[in-house]
C-alpha positions in Angstrom: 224.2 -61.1 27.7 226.2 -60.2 30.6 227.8 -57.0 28.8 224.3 -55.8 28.0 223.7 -52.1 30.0 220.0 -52.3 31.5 219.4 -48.1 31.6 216.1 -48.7 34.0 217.0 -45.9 36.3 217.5 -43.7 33.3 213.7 -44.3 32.1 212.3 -43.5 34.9 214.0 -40.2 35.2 213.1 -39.0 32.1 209.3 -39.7 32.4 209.5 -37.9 36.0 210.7 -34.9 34.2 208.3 -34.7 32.0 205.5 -32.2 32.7 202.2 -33.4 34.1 200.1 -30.4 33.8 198.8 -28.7 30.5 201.2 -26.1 29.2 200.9 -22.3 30.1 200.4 -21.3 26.6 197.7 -24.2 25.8 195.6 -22.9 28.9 195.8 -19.2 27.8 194.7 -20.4 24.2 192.0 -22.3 25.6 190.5 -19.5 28.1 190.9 -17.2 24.6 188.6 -20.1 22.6 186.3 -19.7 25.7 186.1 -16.1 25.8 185.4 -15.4 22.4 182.8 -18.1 22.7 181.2 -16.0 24.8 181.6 -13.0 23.4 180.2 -14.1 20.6 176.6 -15.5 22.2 176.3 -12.5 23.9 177.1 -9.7 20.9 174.7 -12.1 19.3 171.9 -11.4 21.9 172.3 -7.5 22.1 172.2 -7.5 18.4 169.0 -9.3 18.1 167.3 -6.9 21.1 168.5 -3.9 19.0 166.9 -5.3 15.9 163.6 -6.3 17.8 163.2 -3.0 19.4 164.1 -1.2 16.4 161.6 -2.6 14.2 158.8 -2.2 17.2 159.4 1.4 16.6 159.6 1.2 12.9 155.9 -0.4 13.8 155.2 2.6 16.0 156.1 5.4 13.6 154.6 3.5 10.6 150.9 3.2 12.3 151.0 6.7 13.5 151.5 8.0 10.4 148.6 5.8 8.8 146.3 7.0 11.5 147.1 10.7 10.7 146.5 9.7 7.2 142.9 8.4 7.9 142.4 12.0 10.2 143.8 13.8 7.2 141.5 12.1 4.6 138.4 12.8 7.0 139.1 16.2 6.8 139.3 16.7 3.2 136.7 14.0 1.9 134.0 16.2 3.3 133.7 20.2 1.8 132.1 21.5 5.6 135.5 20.4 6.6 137.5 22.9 4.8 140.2 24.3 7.1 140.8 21.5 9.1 144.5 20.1 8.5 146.7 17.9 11.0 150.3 19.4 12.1 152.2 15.9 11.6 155.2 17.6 13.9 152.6 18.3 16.8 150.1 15.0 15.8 147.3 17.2 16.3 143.9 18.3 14.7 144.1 22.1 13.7 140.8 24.2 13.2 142.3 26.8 12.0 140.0 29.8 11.3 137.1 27.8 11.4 137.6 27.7 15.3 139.2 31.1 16.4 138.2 32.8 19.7 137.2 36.6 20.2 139.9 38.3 22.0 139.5 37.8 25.7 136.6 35.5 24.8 135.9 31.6 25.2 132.5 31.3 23.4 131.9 29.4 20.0 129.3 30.6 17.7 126.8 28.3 16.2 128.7 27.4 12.9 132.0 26.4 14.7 129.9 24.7 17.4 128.2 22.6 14.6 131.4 22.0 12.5 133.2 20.3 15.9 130.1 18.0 16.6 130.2 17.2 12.3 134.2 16.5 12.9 134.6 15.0 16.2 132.2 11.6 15.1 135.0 10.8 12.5 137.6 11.2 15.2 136.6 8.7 17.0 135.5 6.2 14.7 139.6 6.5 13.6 140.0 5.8 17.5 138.0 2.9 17.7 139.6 1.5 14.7 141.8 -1.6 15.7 144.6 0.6 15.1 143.5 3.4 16.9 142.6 1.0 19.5 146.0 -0.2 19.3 148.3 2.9 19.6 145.9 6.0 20.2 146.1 6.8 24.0 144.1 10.1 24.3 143.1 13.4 22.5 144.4 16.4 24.6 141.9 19.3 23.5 144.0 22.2 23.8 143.3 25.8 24.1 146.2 28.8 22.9 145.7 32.7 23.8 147.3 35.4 21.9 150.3 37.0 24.1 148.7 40.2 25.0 147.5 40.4 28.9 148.9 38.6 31.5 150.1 34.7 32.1 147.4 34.0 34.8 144.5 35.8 32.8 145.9 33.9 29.7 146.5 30.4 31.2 142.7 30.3 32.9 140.7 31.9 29.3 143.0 29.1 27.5 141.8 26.3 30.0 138.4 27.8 29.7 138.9 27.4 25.8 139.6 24.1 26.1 136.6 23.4 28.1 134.4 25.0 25.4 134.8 22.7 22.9 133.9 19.5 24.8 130.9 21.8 25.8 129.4 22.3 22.5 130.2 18.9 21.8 128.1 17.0 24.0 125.7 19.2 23.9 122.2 19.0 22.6 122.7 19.0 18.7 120.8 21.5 16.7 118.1 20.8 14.4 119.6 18.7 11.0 122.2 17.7 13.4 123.0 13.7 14.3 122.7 13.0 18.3 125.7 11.7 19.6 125.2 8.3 20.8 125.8 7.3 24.8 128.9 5.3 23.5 130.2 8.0 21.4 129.5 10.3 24.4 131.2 8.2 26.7 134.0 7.7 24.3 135.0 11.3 24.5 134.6 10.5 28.3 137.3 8.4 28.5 139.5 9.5 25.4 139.4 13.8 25.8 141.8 15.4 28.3 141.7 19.1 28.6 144.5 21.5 28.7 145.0 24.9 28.4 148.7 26.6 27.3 148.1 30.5 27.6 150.7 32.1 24.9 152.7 29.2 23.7 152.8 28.0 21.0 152.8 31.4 19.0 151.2 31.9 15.9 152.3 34.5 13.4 149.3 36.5 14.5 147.2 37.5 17.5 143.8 35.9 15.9 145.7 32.6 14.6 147.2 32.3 18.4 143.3 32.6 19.4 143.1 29.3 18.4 142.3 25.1 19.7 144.2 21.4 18.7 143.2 18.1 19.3 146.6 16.8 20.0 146.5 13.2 19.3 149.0 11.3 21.9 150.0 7.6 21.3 151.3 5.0 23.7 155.1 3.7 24.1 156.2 0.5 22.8 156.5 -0.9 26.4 152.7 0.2 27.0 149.5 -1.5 27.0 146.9 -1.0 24.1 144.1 0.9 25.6 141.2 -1.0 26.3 137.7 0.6 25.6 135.3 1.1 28.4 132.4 -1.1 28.8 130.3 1.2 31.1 128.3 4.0 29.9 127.8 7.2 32.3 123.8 8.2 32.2 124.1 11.6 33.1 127.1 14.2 31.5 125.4 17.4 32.8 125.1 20.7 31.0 127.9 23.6 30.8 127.3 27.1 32.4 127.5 29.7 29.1 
């Protein structure tokens, strides 16, 4: 018992020595664990806004071509209608040569006249469909001149073009013609914008440049569906000739 060696000193030192704190290497592995964590949750978040927006505009695209469709079958379901075909590039209505302009001239004779009050009703039932209530923002009646004569002279007849055709719209119909109602009247109110574009847009020939469109323009993803007017104006006026 006496010749036994007690080594308590020994102990001690060697659990001093020993390291307290976690190992450089295990804290790098961890802070990589962590990191890719996040990575991870994050990638996963962009991914699923890319998906979401992309199939909002797959939604977009898909109801703007079925409500071309619907203006499309309007136009050929009906034999007075003959003519009328819709640019899909442009999304617009075009007349064709059943709505062509005298040179230097703004004036719409009587068959034209009656053929835009026949089509326009079918217009905006399509608007006031739920989808058209949904994604239709406004028709932009748009009047084209031919390139000859100056941009000034050009850009006021094409504006005065375009001003034309709301003007034998809401006018008094003709005898055998339907009266628009005051909600159909006030939906072109709210839903028509006029422009004029003087000599763009170039057709292959002067009279085909002579021409109007009913541009059909549909909201963004990100905007509000358009919400139909409840008021009714009593008095539209009449247009000078």
């Amino acid at each position: 018992m006496l010749g036994t060696r007690i080594s308590i000193g020994k102990k001690l030192k060697d659990e001093a020595e020993k390291p307290f704190w976690i190992s450089f290497a295990d804290l790098m592995t961890a802070l990589m664990v962590m990191f890719l964590l996040v990575m991870s949750v994050a990638l996963l978040a962009v991914t699923k806004t890319v998906s979401e927006e992309q199939r909002a505009a797959d939604a977009r695209k898909e109801a703007i071509e079925k409500l071309l469709d619907k203006v499309e079958e309007a136009a050929q379901k009906d034999p007075q209608f003959a003519g009328i075909h819709v640019n899909r590039d442009r999304q617009a209505i075009d007349f064709g040569d059943r709505a062509r302009f005298d040179t230097a001239s703004h004036q719409l004779n009587k068959e034209q006249a009656r053929l835009l009050r026949a089509f326009i009703p079918h217009v905006l039932e399509i608007a006031n469909s739920d989808l058209g209530k949904d994604w239709l923002k406004r028709i932009a009646v748009e009047g084209f001149a031919d390139k000859r004569g100056s941009y000034l002279l050009n850009l006021n007849l094409s504006m005065q073009r375009s001003q034309r055709v709301l003007c034998v719209v809401l006018a008094k119909a003709d005898a055998g013609e339907a009266e628009l109602s005051p909600q159909q009247h006030e939906d072109i109110r709210q839903l028509f914008l006029v422009g004029g574009y003087s000599s763009n847009s170039q057709k292959d020939t002067l009279e085909e440049s002579r021409r109007i469109e009913l541009r059909l323009e549909f909201r963004s993803i990100k905007e509000p569906s358009r919400t139909p007017s409840s008021t009714i104006e009593e008095n539209f006026g009449t247009c000078a000739l």
